[in-house]
C-alpha positions in Angstrom: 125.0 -31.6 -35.5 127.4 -29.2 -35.2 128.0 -26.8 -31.9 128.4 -23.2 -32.1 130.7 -21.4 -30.0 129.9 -18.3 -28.7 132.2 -15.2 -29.7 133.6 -13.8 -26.5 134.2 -10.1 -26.2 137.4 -9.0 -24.5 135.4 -7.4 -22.9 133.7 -10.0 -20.8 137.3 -11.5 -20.0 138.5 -8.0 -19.0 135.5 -8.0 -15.9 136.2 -11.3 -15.0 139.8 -10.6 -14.6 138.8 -7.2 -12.9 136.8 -9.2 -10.8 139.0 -12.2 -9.9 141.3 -9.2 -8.5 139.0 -7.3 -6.2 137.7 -10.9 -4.8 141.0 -11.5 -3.9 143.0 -8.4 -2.6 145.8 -10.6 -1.6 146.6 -11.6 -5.9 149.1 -10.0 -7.4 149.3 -12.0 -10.3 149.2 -15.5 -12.5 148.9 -16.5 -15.9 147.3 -18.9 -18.1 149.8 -21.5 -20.3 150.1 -24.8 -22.7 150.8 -27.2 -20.0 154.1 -28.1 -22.5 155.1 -24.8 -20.8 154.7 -26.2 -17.4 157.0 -28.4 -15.2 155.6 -31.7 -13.9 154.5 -29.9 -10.9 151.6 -27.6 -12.9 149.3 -25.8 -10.9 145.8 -25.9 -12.1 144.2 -27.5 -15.4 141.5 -25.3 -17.0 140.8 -27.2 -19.5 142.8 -30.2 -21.3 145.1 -27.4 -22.8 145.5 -24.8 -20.9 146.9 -24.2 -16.9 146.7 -21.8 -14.5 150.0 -20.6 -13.3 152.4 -18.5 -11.3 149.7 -17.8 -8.9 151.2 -15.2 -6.4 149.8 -13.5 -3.5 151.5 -10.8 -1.0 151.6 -11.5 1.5 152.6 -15.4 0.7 149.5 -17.5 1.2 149.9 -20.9 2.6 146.0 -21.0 1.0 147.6 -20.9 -2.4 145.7 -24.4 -3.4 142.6 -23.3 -2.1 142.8 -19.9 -4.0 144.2 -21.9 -7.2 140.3 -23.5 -7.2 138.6 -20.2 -6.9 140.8 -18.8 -9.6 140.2 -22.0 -12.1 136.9 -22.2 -10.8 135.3 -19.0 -12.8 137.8 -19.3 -15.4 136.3 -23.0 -16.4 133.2 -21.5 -16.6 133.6 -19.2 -18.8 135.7 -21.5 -21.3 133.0 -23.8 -21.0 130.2 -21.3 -22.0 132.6 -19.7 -24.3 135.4 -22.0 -26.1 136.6 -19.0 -27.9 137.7 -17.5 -24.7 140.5 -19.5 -25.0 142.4 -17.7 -27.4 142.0 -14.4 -25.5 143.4 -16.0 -22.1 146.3 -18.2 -24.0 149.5 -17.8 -23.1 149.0 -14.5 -21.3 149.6 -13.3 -17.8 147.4 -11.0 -15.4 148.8 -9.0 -13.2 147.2 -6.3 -10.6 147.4 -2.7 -11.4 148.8 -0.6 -9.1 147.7 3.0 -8.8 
């Protein structure tokens, strides 16, 4: 039998990205890579081919690893209920918008 996937608007990304920022007023920015882009010393796997990255807060956190989990954590679920989500998060990076 074989599994759908469930198209993911950008939409829904864009909120959880909006969202992941005003949880966390301290994050300025990260990405999402290949983890062949990352050094041995990766931060975060989302799933077996993608990594959370370049996490950075102002002011410096010495919570980074804790707020590297609450990053991944919503992020996973969404590539779990949405594979196709992973194409849309790929290789980009998110930064706060300063206004």
């Amino acid at each position: 039998m074989k599994t759908q996937t469930t198209p993911v608007p950008a939409g829904e990304v864009k909120a959880l990205i909006a969202a992941l920022f005003e949880r966390f007023p301290a994050l300025v920015g990260f990405s999402i890579q290949e983890p062949e882009a990352q050094p041995a010393t990766s931060d975060e796997p989302l799933e077996t081919d993608l990594c959370l990255a370049d996490v950075e807060t102002f002011p410096p956190s010495a919570k980074r690893v804790e707020l590297l989990g609450e990053i991944a954590a919503p992020l996973q679920e969404l590539l779990e209920a949405a594979p196709a989500a992973r194409e849309l998060l790929r290789g980009r990076t998110f930064a706060r918008a300063l206004h």
